[in-house]
C-alpha positions in Angstrom: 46.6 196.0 53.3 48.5 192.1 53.3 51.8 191.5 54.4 53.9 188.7 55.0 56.5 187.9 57.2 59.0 185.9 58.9 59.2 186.1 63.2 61.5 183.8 64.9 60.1 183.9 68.3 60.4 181.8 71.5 58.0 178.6 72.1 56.1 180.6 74.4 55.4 183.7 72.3 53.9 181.5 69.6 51.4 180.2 71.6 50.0 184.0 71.9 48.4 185.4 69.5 49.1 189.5 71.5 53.1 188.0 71.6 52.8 187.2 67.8 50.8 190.6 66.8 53.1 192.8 68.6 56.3 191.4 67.1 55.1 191.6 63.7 53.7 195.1 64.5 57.6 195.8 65.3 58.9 194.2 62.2 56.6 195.6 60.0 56.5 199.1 61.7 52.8 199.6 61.4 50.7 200.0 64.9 49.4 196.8 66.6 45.9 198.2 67.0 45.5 198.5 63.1 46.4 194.7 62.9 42.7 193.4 62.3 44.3 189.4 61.4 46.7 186.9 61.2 47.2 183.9 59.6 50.0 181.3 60.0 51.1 180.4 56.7 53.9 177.7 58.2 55.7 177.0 61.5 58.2 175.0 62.2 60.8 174.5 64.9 64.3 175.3 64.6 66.6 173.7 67.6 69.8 174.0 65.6 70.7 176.8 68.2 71.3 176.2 72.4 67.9 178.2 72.6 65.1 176.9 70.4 63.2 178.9 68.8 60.2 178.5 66.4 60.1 180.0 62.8 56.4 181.6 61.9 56.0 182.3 58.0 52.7 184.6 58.5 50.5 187.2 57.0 49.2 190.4 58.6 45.9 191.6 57.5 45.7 195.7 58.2 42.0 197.0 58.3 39.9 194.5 56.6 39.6 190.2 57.6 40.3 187.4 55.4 37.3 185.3 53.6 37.3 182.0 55.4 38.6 179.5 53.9 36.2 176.3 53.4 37.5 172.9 53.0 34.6 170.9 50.8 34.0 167.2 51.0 31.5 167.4 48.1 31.3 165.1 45.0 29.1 164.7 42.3 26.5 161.8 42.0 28.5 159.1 40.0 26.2 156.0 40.7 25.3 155.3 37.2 28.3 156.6 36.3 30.7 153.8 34.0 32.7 152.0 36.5 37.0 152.0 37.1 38.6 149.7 39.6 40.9 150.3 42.5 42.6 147.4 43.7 43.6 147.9 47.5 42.2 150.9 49.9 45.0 152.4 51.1 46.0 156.2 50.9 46.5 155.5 47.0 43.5 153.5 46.4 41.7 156.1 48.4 42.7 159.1 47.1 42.2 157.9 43.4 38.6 156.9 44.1 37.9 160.6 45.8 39.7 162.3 42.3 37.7 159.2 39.9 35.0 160.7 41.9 35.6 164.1 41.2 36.4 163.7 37.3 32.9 161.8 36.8 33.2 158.0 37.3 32.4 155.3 39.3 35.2 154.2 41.6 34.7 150.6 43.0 37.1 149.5 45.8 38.5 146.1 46.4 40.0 145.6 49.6 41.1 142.6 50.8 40.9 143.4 54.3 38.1 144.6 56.5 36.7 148.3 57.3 38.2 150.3 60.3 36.3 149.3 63.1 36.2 145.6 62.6 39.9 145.9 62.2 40.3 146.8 65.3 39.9 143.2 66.6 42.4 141.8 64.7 45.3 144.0 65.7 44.1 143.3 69.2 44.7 140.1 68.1 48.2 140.3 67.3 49.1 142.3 70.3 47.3 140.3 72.7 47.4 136.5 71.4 50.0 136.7 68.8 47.6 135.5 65.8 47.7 137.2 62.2 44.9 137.3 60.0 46.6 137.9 56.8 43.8 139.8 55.1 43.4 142.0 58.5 46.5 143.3 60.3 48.4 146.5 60.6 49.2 146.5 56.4 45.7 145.1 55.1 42.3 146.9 55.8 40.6 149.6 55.2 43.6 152.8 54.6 46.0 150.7 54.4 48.8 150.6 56.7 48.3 154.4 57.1 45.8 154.1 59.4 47.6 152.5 62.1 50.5 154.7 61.3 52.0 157.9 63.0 49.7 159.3 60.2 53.2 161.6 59.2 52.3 163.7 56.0 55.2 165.4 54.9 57.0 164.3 51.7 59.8 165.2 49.2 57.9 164.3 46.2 56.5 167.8 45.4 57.3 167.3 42.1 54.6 164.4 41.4 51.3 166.8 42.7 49.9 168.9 44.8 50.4 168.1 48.7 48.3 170.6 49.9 45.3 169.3 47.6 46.1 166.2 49.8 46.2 167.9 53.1 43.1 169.6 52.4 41.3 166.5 51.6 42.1 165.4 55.1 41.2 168.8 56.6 37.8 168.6 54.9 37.5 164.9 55.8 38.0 166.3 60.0 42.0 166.6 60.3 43.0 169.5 62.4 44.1 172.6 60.2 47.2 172.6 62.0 48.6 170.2 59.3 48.6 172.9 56.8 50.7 174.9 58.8 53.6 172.8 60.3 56.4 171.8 58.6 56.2 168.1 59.5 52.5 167.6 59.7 51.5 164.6 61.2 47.8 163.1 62.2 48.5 160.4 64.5 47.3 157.2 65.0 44.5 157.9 67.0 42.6 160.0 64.5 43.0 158.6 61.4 40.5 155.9 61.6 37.7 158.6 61.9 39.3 160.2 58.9 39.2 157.5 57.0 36.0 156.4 58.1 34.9 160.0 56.7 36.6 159.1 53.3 34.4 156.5 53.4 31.2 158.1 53.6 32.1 160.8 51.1 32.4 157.5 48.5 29.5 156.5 49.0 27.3 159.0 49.4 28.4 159.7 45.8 27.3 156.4 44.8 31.1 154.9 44.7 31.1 151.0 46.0 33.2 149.7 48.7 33.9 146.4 48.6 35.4 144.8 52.2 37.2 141.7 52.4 37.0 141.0 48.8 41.2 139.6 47.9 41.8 140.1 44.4 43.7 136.6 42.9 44.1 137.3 39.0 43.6 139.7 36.2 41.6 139.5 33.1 43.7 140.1 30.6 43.2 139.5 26.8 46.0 140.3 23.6 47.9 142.7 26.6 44.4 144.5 27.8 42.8 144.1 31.2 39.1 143.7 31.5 38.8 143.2 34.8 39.8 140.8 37.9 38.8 138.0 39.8 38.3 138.2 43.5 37.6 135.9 46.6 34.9 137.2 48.3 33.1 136.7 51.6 30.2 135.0 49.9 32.3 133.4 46.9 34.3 134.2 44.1 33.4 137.4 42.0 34.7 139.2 38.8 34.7 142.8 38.2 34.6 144.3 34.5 36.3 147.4 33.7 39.3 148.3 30.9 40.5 150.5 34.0 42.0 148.7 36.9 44.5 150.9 39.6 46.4 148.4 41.2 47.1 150.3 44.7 47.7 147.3 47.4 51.1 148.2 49.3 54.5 147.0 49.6 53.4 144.2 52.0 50.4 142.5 49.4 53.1 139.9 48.3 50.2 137.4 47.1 50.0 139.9 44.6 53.6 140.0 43.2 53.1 136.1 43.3 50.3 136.4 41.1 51.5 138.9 38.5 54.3 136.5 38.2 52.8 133.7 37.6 50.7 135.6 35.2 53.7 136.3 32.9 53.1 140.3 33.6 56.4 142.0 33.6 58.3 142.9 37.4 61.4 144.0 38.2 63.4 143.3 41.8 64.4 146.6 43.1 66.4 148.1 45.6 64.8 148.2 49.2 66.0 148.9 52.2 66.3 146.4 56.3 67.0 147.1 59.5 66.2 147.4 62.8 63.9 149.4 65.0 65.2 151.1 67.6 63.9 152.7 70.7 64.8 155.0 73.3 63.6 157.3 76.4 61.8 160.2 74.6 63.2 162.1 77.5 66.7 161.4 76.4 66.0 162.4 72.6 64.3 165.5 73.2 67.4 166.2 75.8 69.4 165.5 73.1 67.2 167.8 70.3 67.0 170.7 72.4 70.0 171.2 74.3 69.1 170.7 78.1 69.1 168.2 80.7 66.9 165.8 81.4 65.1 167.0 84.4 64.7 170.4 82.1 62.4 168.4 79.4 59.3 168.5 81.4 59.2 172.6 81.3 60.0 172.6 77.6 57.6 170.3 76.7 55.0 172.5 77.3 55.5 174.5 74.8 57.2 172.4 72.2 56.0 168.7 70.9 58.0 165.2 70.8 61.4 166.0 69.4 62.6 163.7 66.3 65.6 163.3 64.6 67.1 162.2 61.1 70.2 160.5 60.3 72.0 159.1 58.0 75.8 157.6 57.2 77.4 155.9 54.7 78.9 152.9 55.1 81.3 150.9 52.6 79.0 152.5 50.0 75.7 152.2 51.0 73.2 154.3 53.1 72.2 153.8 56.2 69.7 155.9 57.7 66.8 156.8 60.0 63.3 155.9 58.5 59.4 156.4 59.8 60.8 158.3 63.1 58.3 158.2 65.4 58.0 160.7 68.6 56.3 159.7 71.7 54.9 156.5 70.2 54.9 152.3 69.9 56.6 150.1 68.0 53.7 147.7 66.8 53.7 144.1 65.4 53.4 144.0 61.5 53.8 140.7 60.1 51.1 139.6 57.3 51.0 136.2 57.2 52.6 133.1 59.1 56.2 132.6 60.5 57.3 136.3 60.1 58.0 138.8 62.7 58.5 142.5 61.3 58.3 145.7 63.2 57.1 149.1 62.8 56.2 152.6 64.7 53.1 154.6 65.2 53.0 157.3 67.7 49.1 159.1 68.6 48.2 162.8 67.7 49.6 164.1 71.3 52.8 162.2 70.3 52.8 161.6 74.5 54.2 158.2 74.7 57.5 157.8 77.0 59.2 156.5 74.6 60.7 157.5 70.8 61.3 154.8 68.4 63.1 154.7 64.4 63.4 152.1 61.8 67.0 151.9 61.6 67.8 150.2 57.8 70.7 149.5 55.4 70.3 150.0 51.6 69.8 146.7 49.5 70.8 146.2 46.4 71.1 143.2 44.0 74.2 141.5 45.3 73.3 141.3 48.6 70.4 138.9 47.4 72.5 136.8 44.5 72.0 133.7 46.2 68.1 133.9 45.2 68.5 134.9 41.8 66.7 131.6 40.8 63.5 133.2 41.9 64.1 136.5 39.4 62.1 139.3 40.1 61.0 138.4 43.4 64.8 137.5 44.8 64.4 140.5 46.8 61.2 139.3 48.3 63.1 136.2 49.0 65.7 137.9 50.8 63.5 139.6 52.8 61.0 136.8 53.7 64.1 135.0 54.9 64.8 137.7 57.5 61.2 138.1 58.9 61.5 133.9 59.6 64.5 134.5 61.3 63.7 137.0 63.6 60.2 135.0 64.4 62.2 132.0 65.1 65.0 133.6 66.9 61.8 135.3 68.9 60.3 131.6 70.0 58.5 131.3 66.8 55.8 133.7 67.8 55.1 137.4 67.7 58.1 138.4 70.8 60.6 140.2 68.8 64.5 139.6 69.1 66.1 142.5 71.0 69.2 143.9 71.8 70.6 146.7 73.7 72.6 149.2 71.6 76.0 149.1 72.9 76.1 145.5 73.4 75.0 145.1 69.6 78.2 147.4 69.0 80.4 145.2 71.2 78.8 142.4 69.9 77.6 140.6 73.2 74.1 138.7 74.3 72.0 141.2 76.2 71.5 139.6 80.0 68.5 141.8 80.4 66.6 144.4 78.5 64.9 147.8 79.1 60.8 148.3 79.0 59.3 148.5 75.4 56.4 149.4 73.7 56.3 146.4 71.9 53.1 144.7 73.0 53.8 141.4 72.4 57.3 141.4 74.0 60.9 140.7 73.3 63.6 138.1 73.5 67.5 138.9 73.9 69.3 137.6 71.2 72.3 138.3 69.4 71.1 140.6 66.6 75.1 141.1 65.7 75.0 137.4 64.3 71.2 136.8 63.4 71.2 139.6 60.7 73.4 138.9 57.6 76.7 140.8 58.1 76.3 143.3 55.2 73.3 144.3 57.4 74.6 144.2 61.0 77.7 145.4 60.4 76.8 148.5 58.7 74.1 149.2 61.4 77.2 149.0 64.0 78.9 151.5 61.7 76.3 153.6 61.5 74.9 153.0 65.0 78.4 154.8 66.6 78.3 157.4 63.8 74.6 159.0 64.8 75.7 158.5 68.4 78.9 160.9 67.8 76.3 163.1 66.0 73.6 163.2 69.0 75.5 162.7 72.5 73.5 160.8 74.0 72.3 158.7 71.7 74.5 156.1 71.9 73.5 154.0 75.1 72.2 151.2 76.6 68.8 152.6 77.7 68.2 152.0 74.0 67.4 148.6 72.7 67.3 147.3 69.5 63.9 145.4 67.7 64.1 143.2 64.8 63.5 143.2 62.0 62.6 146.6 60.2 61.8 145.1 56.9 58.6 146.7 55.3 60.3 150.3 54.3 59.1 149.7 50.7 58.7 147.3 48.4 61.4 145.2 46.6 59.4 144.5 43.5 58.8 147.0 41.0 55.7 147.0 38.5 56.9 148.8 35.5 54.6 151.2 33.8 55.4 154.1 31.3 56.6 157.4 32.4 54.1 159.2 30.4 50.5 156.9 30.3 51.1 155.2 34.1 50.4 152.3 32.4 52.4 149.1 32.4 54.2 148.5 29.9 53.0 145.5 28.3 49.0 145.5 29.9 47.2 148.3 28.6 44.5 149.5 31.4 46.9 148.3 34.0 47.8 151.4 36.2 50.5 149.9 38.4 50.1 152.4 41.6 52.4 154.0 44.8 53.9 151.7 47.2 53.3 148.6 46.1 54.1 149.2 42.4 57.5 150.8 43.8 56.7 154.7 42.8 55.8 155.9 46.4 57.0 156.0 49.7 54.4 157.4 52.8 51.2 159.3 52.9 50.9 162.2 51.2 53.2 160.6 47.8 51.0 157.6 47.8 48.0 159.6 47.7 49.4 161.6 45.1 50.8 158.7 42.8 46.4 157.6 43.7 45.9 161.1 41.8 47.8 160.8 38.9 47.2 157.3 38.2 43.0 158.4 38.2 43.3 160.8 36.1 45.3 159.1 33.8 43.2 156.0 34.0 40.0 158.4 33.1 41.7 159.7 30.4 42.3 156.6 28.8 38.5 155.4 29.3 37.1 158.8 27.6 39.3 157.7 24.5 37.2 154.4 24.8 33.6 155.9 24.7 
């Protein structure tokens, strides 16, 4: 006999498996002893209440044990399969070469940037010595800007796929199992380069080809159908054939927009969204979350992880909202190329960090960018280029990020000092209030007070204020048909996730990967 069941129970009771059997036992009214299993189907936490509790979807097995369930890595031999390209090995890029894989055919990955471990240096880099390598930073490299990410895998595009296809993948590839359980999954930043690195050698055991540090700088494309691309590679230029080409290179891979543009191939500017990031005491937040005092967190926390938190207010008609909220983690540096400064979070598996950090950001639409409407579909790019110079000049023209403290952003006055950070390469005071446009700054001051009356607390000068959050997705769209994923004027072009404007985050990136490989096989069994 199965059953399944709801048990909202206390942080402690969920951590034993007896507490958990003998309060289903009561709910269901069947004896304890006859329960022979249980599985957690999903938990989450709910702190809505003074006392949090933790809500268990489970199901009971009554004389007789589950078959295990077996999370398979294996792919069929495709190395003299016909080959499709995947521009960019991010989630999306990665993720449609495991499913090209899967269907049949020959994946072959072009990634500007380097593998996972050599990557390593260059970040060091940043964080240390303040020097970019624009094919090699925290957006470029093998998994994309997921790697160095909080590695969060939740998502409100259900509608595009299958998430737990894509948790499983990582499950099988040596993420915990816990992700297909919690609510808000998340991997963290210290495990995902062994995950990837795992992705990796699935590929290519199935005779897939990687290709490293191999920047893609045009298309082939004859009478509106791609044949292929040209690429910059470590020893000299290369072109790769195929009618088939995934274009998966993030929101950040603005050489690329460049390059479609000046290839005539249709874009569109989009709305996008800047900011700031902010960062407080995690001890504060997770006062705040679950209803205690400070000096009460450190008992709590044994039983329950990093609280988050998600706002959002609207301000003279536009959003402004929490975004990437990471617990117990770092604010990292991730410019791409020369003369930017742009922040971001991360935060590792144990989420164990003192301090919790958010992308705070303002819608942008059209208007706000007029003044660059010269430059067409990449005004929005403009717009936000502009920003990232101005926080790396107002930061001494080098990687230090301007910083303010909260309240004195609100009252609109120079910081004298400023609190510890995470942020490696350092910070600056400045006077964020009158560096950031004012449809920016003084919607964040709006919205600022407004999450503070939400979360007392929150509102304080412990927290200090990092600019500029400007990567939250990409302000160019690549247009491509609803039905084939392809774009609308290049057959064969599969204009992919983030960077193409149809994603936003791990698991809907990987899934937009999905789609556009299976559409992009599709299209090439028509052709044989």
């Amino acid at each position: 006999m199965i059953y399944e069941t709801e048990l909202f129970v206390s942080p402690e009771e969920a951590e034993s498996e007896e507490a958990v059997k003998t309060i289903a036992s009561q709910k269901l009214s069947i004896q304890k002893k006859s329960i022979t299993f249980l599985r957690i189907l999903k938990r989450s936490v709910d702190a809505r209440a003074k006392t949090v509790r933790l809500n268990l979807r489970i199901r009971v097995y009554v004389g007789e044990i589950p078959t295990p369930v077996i999370h398979t890595k294996l792919l069929p031999d495709v190395s003299s399969a016909k080959p499709i390209l995947i521009v960019g090995a991010g989630p999306a890029g990665l993720f449609a070469a495991l499913r090209i894989a899967s269907l049949g055919w020959k994946p072959v990955l072009l990634e500007r940037g380097k593998d996972v471990r050599n990557r390593r240096f260059d970040l060091a880099a940043i964080n240390k010595d303040q020097l970019v390598d624009p094919d090699s930073n925290y957006c470029f490299g093998e998994g994309g800007a997921g790697t160095y990410s909080d590695g969060k895998l939740y998502t409100r595009s259900t509608k595009r796929g299958d998430v737990n296809s894509v948790l499983e993948t990582f499950v099988a590839h040596g993420a915990s199992e816990d992700i297909l359980v919690d609510a808000h999954p998340h991997i963290g930043t210290n495990k995902l380069p062994q995950i990837i690195i795992s992705i990796r050698e699935s590929l290519l055991q199935a005779g897939a080809e990687i290709h490293f540090q191999c920047r893609v700088k045009s298309l082939l494309v004859t009478n509106n159908k791609i044949n292929g691309v040209v690429a910059d590679a470590v020893d000299g230029e290369k072109t790769f054939l195929s009618g088939q080409v995934i274009l998966a290179t993030g929101h950040s891979a603005r050489d690329i927009f460049e390059m479609l543009h000046r290839q005539q191939i249709r874009l569109e500017a989009k709305p996008f969204a800047m900011g700031v990031r902010i960062e407080h005491p995690q001890v504060l937040i997770d006062s705040i979350q679950y209803h205690c005092r400070p000096e009460e967190v450190g008992k709590l926390r044994e039983h329950l992880p990093a609280a988050s938190y998600s706002q959002v207010h609207q301000s003279n008609g536009r959003g402004v909202y929490s975004f990437c909220m990471c617990p117990g983690g770092i604010i990292a540096p991730c410019a791409t190329g020369p003369e930017q400064v742009v922040t971001n979070g991360w935060s590792p598996s144990k989420r164990n960090n003192p301090f919790s950090n958010s992308g705070i950001v303002v819608s942008i639409e059209p208007e706000d960018y007029a003044h660059y409407s010269a430059d067409g579909p990449l005004a929005g790019l403009r717009y936000q280029q502009a920003l990232e110079k101005m926080a790396y000049v107002a930061g001494g023209k080098s990687q230090r990020a301007p910083a303010q403290r909260l309240v004195d952003f609100i009252e609109e006055k120079l910081s004298t000092d400023l609190p510890k950070t995470s942020y490696q390469p350092g910070i600056v005071s400045a006077p964020l209030h009158t560096i950031l446009p004012p449809e920016i700054s003084k919607r964040l001051q709006d919205g600022l007070k407004a999450f503070g009356t939400k979360m007392k607390g929150y509102y304080t000068n412990e927290a200090v204020l990092h600019g500029v959050e400007s990567r939250t997705s990409s302000p160019v769209r690549i247009p491509r048909d609803k039905d084939t994923l392809e774009h609308v004027e290049v057959s064969g072009l599969y204009p992919c996730a983030e960077g193409a404007g149809y994603a936003g985050g791990i698991v809907s990136a990987a899934i937009d990967g999905q789609n556009c490989a299976e559409a992009a096989v599709s299209k090439a069994k028509l052709k044989l």
